[in-house]
N, CA, C and O atoms as a GROMACS GRO file, in nm:
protein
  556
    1UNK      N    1  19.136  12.187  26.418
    1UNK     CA    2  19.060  12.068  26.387
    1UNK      C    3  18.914  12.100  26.356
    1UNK      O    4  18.829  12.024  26.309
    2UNK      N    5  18.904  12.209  26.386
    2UNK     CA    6  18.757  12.297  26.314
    2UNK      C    7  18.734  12.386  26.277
    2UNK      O    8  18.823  12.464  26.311
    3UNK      N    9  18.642  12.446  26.208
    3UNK     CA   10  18.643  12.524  26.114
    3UNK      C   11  18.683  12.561  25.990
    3UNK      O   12  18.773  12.635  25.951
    4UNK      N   13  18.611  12.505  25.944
    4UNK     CA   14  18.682  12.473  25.766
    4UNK      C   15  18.703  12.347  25.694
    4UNK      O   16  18.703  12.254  25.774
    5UNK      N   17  18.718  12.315  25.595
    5UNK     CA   18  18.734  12.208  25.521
    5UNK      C   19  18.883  12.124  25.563
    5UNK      O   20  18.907  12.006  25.590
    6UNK      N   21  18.970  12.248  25.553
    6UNK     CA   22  19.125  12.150  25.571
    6UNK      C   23  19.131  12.096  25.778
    6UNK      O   24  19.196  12.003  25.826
    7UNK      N   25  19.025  12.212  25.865
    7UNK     CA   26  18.997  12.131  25.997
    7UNK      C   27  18.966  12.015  25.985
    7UNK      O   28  19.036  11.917  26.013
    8UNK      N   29  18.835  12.017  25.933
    8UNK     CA   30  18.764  11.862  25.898
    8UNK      C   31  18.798  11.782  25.853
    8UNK      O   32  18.745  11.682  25.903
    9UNK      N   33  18.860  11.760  25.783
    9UNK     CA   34  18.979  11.688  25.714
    9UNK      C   35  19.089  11.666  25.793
    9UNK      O   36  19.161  11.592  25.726
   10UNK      N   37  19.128  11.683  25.870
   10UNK     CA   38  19.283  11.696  25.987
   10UNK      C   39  19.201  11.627  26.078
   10UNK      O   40  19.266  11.536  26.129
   11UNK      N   41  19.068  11.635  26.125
   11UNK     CA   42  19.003  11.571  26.270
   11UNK      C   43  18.930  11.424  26.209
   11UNK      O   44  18.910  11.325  26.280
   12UNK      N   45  18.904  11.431  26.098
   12UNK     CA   46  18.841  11.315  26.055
   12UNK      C   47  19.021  11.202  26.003
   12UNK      O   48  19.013  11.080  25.992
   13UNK      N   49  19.124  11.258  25.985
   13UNK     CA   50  19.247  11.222  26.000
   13UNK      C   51  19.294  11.153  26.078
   13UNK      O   52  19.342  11.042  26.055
   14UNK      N   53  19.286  11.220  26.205
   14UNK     CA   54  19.352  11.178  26.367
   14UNK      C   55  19.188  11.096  26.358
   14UNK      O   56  19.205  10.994  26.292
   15UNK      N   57  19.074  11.106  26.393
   15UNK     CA   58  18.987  11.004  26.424
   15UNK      C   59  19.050  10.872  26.362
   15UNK      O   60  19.081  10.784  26.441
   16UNK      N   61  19.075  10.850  26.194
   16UNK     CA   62  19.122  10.724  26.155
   16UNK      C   63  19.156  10.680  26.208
   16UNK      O   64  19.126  10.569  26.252
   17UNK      N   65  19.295  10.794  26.244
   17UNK     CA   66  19.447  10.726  26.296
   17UNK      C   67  19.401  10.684  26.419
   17UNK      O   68  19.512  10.642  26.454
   18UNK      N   69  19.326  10.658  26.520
   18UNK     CA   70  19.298  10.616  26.615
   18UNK      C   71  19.269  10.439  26.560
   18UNK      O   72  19.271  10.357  26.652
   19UNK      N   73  19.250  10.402  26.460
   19UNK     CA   74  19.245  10.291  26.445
   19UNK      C   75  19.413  10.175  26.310
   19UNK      O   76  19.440  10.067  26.258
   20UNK      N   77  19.449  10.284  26.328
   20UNK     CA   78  19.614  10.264  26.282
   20UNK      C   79  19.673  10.134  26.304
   20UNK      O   80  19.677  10.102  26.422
   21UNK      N   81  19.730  10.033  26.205
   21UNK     CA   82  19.779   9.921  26.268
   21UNK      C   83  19.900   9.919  26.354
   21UNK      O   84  19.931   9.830  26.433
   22UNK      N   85  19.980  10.059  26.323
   22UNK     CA   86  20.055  10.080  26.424
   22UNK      C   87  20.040  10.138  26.571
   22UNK      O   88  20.005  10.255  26.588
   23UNK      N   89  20.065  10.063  26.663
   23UNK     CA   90  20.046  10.163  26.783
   23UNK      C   91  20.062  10.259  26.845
   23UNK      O   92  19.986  10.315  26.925
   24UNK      N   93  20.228  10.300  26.789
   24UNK     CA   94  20.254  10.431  26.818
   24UNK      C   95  20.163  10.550  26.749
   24UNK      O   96  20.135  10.644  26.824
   25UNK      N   97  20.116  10.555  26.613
   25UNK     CA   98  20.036  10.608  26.566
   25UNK      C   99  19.891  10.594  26.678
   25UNK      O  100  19.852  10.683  26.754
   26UNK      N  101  19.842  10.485  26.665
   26UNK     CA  102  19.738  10.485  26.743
   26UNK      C  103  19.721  10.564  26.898
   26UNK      O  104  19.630  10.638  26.934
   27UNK      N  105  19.854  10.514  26.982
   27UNK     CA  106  19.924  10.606  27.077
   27UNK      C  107  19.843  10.762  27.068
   27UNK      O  108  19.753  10.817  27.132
   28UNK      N  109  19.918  10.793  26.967
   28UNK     CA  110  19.966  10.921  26.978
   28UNK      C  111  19.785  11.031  26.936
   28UNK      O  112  19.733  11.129  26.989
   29UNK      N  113  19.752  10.948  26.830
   29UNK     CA  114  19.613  10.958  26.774
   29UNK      C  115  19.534  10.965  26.892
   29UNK      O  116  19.469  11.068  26.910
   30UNK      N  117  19.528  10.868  26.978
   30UNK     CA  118  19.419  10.908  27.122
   30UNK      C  119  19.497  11.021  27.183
   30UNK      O  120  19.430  11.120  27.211
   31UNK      N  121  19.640  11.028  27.214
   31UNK     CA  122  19.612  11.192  27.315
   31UNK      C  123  19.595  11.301  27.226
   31UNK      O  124  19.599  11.405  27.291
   32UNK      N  125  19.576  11.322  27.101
   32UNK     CA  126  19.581  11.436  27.049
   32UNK      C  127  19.413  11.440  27.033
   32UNK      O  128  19.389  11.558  27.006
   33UNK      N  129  19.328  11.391  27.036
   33UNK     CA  130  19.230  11.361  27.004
   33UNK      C  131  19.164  11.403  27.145
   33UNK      O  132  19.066  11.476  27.161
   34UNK      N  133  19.248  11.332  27.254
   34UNK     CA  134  19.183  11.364  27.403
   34UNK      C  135  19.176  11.472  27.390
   34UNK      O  136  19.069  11.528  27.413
   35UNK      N  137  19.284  11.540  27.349
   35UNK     CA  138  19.322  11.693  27.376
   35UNK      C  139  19.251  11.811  27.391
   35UNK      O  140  19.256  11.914  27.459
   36UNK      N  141  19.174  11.756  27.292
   36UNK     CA  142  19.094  11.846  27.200
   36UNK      C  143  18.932  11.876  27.254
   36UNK      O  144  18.838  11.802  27.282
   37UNK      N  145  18.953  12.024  27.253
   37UNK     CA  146  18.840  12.067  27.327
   37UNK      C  147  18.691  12.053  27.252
   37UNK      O  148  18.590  12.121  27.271
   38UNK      N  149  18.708  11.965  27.177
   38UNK     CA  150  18.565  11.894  27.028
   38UNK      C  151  18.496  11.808  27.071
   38UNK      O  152  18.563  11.745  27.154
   39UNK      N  153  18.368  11.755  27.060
   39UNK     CA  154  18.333  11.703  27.126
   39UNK      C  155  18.166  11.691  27.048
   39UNK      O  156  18.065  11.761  27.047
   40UNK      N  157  18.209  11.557  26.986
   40UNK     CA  158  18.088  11.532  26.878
   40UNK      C  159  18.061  11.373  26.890
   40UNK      O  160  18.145  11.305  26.949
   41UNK      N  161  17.961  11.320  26.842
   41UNK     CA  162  17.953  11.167  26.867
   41UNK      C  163  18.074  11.057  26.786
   41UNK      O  164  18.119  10.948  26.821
   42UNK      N  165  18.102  11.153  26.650
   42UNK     CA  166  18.260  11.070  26.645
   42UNK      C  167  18.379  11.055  26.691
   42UNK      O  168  18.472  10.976  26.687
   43UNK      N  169  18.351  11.148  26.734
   43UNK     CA  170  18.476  11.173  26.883
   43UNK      C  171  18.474  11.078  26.949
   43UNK      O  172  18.543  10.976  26.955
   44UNK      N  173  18.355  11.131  27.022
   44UNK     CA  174  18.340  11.044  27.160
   44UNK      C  175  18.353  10.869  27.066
   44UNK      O  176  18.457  10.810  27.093
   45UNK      N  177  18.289  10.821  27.001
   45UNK     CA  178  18.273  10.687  26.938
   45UNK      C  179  18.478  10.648  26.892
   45UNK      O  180  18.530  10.539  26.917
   46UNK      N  181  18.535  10.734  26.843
   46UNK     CA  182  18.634  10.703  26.788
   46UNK      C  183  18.703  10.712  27.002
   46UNK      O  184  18.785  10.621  27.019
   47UNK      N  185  18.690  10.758  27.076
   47UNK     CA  186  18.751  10.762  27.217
   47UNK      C  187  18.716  10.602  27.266
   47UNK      O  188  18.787  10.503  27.279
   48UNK      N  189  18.593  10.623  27.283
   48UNK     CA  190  18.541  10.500  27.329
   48UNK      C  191  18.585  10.363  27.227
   48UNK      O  192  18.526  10.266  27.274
   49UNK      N  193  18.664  10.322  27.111
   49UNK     CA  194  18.670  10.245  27.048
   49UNK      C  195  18.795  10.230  27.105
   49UNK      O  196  18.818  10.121  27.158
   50UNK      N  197  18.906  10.342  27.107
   50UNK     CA  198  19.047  10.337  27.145
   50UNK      C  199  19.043  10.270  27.302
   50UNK      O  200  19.121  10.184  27.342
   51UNK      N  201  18.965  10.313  27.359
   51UNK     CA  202  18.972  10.278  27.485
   51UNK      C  203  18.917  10.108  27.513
   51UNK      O  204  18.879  10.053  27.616
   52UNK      N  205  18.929  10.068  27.401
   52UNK     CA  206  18.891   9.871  27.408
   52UNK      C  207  19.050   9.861  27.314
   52UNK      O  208  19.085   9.757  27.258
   53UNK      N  209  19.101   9.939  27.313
   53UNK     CA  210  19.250   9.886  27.203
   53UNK      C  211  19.316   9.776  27.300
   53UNK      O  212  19.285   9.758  27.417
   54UNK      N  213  19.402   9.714  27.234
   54UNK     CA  214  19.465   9.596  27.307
   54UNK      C  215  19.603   9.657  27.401
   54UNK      O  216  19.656   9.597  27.494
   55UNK      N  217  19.646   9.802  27.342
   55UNK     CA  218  19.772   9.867  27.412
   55UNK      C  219  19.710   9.935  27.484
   55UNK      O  220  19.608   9.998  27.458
   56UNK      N  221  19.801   9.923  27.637
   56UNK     CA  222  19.752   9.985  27.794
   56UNK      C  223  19.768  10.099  27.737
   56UNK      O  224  19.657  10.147  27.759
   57UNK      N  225  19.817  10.168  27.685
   57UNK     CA  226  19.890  10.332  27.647
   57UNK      C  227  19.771  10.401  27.537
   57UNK      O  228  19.715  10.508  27.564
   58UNK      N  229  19.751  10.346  27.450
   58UNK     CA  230  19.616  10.386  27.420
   58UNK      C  231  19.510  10.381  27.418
   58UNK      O  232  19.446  10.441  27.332
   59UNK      N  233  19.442  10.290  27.535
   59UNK     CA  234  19.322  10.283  27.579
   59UNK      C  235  19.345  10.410  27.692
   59UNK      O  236  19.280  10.514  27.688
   60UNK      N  237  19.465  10.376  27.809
   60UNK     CA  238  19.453  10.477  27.869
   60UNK      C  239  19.469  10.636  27.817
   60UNK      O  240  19.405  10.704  27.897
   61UNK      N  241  19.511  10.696  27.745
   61UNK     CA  242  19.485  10.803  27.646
   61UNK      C  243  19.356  10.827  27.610
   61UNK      O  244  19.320  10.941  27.637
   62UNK      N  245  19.288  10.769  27.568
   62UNK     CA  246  19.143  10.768  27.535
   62UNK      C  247  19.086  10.739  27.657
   62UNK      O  248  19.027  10.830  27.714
   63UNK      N  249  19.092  10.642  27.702
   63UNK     CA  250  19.009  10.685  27.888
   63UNK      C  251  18.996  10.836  27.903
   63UNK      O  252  18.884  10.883  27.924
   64UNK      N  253  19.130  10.937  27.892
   64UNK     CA  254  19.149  11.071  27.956
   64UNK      C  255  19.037  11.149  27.909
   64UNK      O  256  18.965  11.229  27.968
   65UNK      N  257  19.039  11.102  27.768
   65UNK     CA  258  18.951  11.197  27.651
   65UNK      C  259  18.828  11.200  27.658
   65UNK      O  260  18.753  11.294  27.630
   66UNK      N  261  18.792  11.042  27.714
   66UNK     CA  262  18.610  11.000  27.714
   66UNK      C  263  18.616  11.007  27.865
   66UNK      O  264  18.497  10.992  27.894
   67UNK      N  265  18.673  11.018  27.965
   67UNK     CA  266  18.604  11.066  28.092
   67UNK      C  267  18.610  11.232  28.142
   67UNK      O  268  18.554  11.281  28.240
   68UNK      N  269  18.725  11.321  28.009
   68UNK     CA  270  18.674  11.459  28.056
   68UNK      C  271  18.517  11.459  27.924
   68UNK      O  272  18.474  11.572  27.948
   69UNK      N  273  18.461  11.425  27.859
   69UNK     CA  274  18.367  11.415  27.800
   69UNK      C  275  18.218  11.366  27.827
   69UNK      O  276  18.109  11.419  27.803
   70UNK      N  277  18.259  11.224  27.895
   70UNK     CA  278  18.143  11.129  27.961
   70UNK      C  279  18.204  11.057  28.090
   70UNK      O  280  18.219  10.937  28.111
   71UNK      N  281  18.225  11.131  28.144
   71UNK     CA  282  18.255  11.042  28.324
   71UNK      C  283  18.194  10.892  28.312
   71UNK      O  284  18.258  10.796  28.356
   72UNK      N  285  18.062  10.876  28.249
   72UNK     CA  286  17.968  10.822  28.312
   72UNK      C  287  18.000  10.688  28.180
   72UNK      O  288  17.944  10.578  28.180
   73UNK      N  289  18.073  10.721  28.106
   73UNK     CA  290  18.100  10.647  27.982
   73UNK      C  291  18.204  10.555  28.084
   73UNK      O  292  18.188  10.450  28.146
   74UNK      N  293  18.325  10.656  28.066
   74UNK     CA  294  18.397  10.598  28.115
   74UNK      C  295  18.418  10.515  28.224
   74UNK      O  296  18.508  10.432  28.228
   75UNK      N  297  18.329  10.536  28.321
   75UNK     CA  298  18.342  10.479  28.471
   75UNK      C  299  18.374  10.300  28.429
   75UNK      O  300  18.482  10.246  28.450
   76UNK      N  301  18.281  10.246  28.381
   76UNK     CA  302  18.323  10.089  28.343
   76UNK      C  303  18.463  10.032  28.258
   76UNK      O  304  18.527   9.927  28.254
   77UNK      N  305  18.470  10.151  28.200
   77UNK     CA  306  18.632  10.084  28.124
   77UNK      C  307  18.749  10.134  28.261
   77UNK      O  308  18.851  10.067  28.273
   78UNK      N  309  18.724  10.250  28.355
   78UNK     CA  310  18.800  10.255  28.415
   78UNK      C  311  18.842  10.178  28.531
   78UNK      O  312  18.956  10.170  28.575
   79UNK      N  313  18.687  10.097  28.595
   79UNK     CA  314  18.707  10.003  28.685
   79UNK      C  315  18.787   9.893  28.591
   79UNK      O  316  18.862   9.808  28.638
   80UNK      N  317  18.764   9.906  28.480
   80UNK     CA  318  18.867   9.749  28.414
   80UNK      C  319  18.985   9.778  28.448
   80UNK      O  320  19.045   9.703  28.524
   81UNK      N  321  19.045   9.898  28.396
   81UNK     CA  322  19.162   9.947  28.372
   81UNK      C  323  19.234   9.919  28.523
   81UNK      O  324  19.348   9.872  28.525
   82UNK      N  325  19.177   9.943  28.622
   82UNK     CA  326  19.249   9.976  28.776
   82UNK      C  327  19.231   9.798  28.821
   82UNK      O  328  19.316   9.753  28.899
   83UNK      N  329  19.167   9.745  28.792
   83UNK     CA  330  19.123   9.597  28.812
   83UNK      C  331  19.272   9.507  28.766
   83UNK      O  332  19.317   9.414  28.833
   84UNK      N  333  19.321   9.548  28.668
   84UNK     CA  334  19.370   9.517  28.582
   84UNK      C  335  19.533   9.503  28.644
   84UNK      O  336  19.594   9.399  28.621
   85UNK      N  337  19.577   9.576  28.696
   85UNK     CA  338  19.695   9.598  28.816
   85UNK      C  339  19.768   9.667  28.743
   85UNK      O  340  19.773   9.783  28.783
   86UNK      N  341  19.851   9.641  28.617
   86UNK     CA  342  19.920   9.738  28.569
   86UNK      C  343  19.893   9.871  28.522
   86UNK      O  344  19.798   9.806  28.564
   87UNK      N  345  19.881   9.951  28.493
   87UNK     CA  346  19.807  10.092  28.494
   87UNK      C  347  19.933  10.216  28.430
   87UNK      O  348  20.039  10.263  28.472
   88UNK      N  349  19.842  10.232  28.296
   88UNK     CA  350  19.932  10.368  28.249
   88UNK      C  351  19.889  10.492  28.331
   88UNK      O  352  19.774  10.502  28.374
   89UNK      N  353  19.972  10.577  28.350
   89UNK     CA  354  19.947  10.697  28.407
   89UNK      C  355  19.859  10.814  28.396
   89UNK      O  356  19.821  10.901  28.474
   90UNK      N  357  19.830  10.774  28.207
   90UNK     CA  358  19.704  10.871  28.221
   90UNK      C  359  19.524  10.806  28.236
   90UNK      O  360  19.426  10.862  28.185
   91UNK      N  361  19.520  10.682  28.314
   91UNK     CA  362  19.431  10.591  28.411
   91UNK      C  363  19.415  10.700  28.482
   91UNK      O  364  19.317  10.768  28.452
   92UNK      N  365  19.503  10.749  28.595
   92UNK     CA  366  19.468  10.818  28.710
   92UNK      C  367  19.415  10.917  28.682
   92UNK      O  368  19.309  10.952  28.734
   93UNK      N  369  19.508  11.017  28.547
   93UNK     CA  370  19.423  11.140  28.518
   93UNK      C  371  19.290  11.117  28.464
   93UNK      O  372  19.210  11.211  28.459
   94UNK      N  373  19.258  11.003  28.423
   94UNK     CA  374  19.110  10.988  28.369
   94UNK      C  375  19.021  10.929  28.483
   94UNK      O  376  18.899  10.944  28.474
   95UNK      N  377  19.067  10.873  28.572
   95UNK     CA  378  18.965  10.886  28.698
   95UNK      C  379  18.947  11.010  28.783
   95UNK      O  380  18.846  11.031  28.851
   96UNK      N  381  19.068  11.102  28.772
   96UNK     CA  382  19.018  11.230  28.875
   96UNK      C  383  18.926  11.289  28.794
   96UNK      O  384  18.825  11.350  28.830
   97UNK      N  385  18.979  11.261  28.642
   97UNK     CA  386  18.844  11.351  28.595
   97UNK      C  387  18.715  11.309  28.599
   97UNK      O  388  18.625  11.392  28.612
   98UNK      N  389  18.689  11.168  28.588
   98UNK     CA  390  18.545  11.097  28.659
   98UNK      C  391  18.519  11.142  28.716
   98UNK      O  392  18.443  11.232  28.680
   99UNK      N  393  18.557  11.126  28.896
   99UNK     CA  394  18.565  11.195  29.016
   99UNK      C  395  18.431  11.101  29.062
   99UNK      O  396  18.319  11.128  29.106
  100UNK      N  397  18.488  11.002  29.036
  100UNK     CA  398  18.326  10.914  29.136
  100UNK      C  399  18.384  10.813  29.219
  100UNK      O  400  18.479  10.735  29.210
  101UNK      N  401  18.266  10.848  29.332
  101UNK     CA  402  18.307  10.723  29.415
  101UNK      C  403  18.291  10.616  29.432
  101UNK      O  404  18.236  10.560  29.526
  102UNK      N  405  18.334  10.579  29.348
  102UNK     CA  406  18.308  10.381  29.286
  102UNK      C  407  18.442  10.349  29.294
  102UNK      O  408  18.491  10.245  29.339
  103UNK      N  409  18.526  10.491  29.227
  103UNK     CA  410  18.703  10.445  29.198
  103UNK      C  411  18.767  10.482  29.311
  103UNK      O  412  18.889  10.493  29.298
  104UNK      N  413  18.713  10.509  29.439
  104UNK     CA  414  18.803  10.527  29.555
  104UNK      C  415  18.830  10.375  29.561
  104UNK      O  416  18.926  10.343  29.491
  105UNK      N  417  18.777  10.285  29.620
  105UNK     CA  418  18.831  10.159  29.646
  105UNK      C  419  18.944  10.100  29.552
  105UNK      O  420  19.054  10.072  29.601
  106UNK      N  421  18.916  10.078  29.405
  106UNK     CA  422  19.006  10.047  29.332
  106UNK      C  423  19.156  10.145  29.339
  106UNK      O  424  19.269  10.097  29.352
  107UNK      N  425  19.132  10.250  29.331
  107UNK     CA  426  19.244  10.358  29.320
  107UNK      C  427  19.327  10.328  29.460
  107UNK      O  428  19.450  10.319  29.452
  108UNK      N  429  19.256  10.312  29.596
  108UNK     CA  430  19.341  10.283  29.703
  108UNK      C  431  19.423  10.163  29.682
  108UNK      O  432  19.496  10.152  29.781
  109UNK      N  433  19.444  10.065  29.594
  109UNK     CA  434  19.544   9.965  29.614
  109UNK      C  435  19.696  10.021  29.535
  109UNK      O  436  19.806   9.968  29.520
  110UNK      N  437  19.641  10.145  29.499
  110UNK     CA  438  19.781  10.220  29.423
  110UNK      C  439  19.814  10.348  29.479
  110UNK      O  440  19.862  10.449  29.427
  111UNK      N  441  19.763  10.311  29.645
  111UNK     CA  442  19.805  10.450  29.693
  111UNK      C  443  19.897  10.486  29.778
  111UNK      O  444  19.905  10.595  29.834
  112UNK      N  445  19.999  10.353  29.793
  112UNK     CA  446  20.126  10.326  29.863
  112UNK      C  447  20.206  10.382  29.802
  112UNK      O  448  20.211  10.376  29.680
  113UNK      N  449  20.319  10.475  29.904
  113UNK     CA  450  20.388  10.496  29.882
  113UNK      C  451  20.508  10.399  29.735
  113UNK      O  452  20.546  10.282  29.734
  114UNK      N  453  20.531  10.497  29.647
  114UNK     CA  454  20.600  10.426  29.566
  114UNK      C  455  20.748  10.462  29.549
  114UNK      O  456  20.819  10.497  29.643
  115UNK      N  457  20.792  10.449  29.418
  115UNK     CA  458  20.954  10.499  29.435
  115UNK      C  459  20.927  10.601  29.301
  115UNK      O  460  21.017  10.632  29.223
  116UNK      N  461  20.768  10.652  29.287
  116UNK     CA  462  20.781  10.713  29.123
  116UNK      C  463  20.666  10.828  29.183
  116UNK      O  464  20.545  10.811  29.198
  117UNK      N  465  20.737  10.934  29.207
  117UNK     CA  466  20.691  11.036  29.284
  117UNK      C  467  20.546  11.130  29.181
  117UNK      O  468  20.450  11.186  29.235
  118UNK      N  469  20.568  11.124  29.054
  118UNK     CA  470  20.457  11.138  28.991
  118UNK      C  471  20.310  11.054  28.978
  118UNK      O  472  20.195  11.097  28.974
  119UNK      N  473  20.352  10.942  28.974
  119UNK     CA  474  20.241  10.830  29.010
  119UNK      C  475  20.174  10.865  29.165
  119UNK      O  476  20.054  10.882  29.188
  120UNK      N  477  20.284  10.869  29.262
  120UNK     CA  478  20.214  10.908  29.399
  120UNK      C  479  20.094  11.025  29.409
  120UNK      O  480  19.989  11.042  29.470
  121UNK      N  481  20.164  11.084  29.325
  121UNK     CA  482  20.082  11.248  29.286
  121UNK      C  483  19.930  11.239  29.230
  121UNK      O  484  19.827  11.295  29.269
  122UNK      N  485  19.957  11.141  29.116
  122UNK     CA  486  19.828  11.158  29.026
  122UNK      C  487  19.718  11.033  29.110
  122UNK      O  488  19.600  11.016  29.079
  123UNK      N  489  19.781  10.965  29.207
  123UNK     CA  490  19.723  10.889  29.247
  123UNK      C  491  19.623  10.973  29.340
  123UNK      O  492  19.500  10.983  29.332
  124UNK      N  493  19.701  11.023  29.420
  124UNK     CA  494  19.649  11.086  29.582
  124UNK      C  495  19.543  11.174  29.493
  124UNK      O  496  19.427  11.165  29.533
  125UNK      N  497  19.565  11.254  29.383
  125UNK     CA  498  19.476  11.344  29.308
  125UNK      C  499  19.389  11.296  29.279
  125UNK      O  500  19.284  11.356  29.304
  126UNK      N  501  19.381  11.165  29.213
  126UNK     CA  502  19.256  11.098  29.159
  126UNK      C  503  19.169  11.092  29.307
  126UNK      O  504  19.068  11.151  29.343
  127UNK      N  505  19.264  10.987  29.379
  127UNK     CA  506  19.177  10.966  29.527
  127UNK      C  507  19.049  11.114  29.592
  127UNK      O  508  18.928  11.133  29.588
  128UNK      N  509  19.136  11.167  29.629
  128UNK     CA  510  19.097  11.288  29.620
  128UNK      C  511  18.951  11.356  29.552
  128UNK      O  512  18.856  11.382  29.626
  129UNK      N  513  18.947  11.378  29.423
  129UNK     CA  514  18.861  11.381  29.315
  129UNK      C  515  18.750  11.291  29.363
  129UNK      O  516  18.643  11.328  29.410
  130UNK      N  517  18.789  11.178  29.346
  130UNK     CA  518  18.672  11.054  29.346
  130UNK      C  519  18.609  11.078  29.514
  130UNK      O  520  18.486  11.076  29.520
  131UNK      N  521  18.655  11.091  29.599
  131UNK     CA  522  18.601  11.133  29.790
  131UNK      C  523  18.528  11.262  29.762
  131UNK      O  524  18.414  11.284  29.804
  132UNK      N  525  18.611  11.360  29.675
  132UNK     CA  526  18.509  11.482  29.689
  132UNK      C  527  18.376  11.466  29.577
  132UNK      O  528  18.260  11.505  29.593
  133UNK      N  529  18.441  11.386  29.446
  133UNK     CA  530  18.283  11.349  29.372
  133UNK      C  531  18.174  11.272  29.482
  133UNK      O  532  18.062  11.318  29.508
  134UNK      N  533  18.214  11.182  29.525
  134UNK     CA  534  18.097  11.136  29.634
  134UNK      C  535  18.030  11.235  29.727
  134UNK      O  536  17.908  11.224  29.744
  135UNK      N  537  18.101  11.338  29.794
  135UNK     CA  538  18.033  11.481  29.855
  135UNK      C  539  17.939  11.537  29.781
  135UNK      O  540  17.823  11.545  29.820
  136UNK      N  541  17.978  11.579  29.671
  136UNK     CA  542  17.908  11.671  29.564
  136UNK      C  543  17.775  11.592  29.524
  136UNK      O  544  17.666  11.648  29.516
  137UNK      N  545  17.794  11.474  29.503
  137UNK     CA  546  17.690  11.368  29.459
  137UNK      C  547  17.549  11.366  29.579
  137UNK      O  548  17.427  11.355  29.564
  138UNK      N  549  17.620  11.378  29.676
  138UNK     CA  550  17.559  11.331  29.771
  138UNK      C  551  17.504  11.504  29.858
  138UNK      O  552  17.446  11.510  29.966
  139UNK      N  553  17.522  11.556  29.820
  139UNK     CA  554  17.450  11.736  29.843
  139UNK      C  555  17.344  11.787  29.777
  139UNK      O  556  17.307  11.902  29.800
   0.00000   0.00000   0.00000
């Protein structure tokens, strides 16, 4: 996605497609985009746009992308997201990567035991993250 004309062209591609009338496109456009170890103001702007999309699945995708990028971006779309009760799975991975302690409270109402042993996981992880970001913060 960089270096070169046909990169630039492939990243300015997937940026579009982040605004795709289809969702699965759009979907798929934020995690490949998260993915990506790039990290320029259209990025971040095309992350942060996905992450107001109307589908839980690709806002949360783009959450992942703009909180390993801007924690500090993200922190307000993520209190929406957890506010919100239903919650895609990569929510949690985009709050451990926050790691602040604002999202311990919200994150604890999803930290009951469930019947979906991966959710338990990424939950306790986020939790986790966000208790030890408050340490680190606070040293």
């Amino acid at each position: 996605m960089s270096g070169g004309a046909f990169g630039e062209a492939n990243l300015r591609r997937l940026i579009a497609m982040t605004r795709d009338p289809d969702r699965s496109n759009r979907d798929w456009a934020a995690l490949l985009l998260s993915q990506q170890d790039l990290d320029t103001p259209e990025i971040r702007a095309a992350l942060f746009a996905a992450a107001r999309d109307e589908d839980e699945y690709v806002r949360a995708e783009a959450l992942c992308g703009l909180a390993a990028r801007d924690p500090a971006l993200a922190l307000p779309l993520l209190h929406e997201a957890l506010a919100a009760g239903s919650v895609a799975l990569p929510v949690f991975e985009a709050a451990a990567l926050a790691a602040h302690p604002s999202l311990v409270e919200p994150l604890s109402a999803f930290a009951q035991p469930s019947d979906n042993d991966l959710i338990d996981h990424l939950v306790l992880e986020a939790l986790a993250a966000c208790e030890a970001g408050g340490d680190r913060r606070g040293a």
